[in-house]
N, C-alpha and C positions, 0 to 999 in steps of 0.2 A: 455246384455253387453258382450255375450262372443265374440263380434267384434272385441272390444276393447283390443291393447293391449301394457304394459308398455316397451318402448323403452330406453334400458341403454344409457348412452352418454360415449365419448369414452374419455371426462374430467373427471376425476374422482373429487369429493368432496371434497376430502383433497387436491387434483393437486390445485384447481381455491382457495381453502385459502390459501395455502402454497405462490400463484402467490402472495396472498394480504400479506403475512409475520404475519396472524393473525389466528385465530381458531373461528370459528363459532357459532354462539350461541344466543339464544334468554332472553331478559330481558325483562320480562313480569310483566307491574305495572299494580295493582289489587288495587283496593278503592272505596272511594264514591266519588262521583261527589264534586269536589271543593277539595279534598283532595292532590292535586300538580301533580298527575298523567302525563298530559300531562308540565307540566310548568317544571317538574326534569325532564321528558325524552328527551324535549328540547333541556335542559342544557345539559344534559347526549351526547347527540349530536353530537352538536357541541364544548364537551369539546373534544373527541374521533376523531372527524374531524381534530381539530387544531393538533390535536398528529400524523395526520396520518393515520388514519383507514379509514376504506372501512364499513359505516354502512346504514341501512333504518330504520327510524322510520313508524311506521303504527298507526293513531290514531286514535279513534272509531268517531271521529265527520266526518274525512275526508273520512275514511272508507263506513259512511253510505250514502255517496254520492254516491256513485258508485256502489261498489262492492255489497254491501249490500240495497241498497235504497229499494228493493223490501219486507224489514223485518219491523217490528214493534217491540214492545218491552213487547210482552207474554214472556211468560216463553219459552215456542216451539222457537218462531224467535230468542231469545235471546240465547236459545244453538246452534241454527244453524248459529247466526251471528259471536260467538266465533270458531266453527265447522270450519267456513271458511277463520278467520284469523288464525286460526291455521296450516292449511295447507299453505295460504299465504304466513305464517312466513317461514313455510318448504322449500319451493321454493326458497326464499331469504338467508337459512340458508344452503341450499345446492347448492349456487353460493357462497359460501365463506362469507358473510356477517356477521357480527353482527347486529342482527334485535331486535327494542327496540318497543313494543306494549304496548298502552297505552287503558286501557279497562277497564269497571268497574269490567265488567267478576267476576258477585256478584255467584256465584257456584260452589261451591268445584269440584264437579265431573266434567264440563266443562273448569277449570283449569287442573285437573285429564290427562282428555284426550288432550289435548295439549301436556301437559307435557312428553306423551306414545308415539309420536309422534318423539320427540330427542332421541338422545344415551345420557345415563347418565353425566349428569352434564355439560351440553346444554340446558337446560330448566331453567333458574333463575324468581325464582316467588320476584320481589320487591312488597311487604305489603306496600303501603302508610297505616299507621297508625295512620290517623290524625283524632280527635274527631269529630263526627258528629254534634257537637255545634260549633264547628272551621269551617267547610265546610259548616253549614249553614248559620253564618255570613260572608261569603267569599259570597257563592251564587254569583258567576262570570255571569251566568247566568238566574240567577232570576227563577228558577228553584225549591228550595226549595218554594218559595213563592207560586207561581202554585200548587206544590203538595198537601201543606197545605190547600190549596185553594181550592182543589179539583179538579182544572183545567187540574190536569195530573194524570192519575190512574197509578197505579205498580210502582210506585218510588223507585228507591233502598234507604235504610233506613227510607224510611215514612211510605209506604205500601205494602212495598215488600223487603224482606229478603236478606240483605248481609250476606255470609257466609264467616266470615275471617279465612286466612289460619291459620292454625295450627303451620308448621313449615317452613314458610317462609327463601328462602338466604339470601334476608336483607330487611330488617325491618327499615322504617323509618316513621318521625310525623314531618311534615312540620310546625305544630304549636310551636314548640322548635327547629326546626333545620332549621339551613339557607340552601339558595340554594346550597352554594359552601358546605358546610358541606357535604349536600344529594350529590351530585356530588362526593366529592372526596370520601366519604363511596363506593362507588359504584366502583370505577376505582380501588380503592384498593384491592376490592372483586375479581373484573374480572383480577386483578394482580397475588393474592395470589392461585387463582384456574388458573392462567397460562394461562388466555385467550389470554390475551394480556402480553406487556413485559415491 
């Protein structure tokens, strides 16, 4: 690789958010499948659009089309499927954006290294916190039904290990809290830490 080599641009990072009137920064929801993950980051969205902002969301379903289509879902494709939206987000978050990733991203340490990725307090880890008996009877996908069934091996929470964060930005349970709740928690957060205004 010593071919290769990293070329600076003569916009700087803060120049292309300063242009958007916002501060950069990724909010990374983490959960089990059915847990609202992509359904708040949605909302999250297109509340931030209507205000103004300059944002991309990246979701692991639309993700493994593309970008990823060539992984599976071992433990190895699964840090390297986070591996690569992590740098994604980077890209996105150093054109000025707020980048909203919606992932089950069941791994502390693969959360870890994303998070090593940003400058301090640019990396917001959202916990959907919603009971794995809550996302089972949701099963939007019929997805818990297959794994119990045996039909799908390494399932996050049936037969293969969700690690939830520790100390998550914010912490939400879609099974007691409404959309707009999870929404406006969230816009608050990115208020009081100055991302936005």
């Amino acid at each position: 690789m010593s071919n290769i080599v990293w070329h600076h641009h003569k916009i700087t990072r803060a120049e292309r958010a300063a242009n958007k009137k916002q501060k950069p920064c990724l909010l990374w929801f983490t959960g089990l499948s059915g847990s609202g993950k992509s359904t708040i980051a949605n909302a999250l969205d297109v509340a931030l659009h209507e205000r103004g902002y300059h944002t991309f969301l990246l979701d692991g379903d639309n993700v493994r089309h593309a970008l990823c289509k060539d992984l599976g879902f071992s433990d190895d494709d699964r840090v390297e499927n986070i591996r690569r939206i992590g740098e994604v987000s980077k890209l996105f978050a150093d054109a000025g954006l707020i980048v909203l990733s919606a992932f089950i991203s069941p791994f502390t340490s693969d959360r870890r290294l994303v998070r090593n990725l940003f400058p301090a307090g640019e990396f917001i880890e959202v916990f959907m916190d919603t009971p794995l008996d809550t996302c089972e009877e949701r099963d939007p996908k019929g997805l818990y039904e297959k794994a119990r069934a045996g039909e799908i091996k390494d399932f996050t929470g049936v037969d293969s290990p969700y690690e939830a964060p520790e100390r998550p930005e914010v912490r939400l349970d879609t099974a007691t809290m409404t959309i707009d709740e999870c929404v406006n928690a969230l816009i608050d957060f990115l208020v009081n830490s100055e991302l936005i205004r």
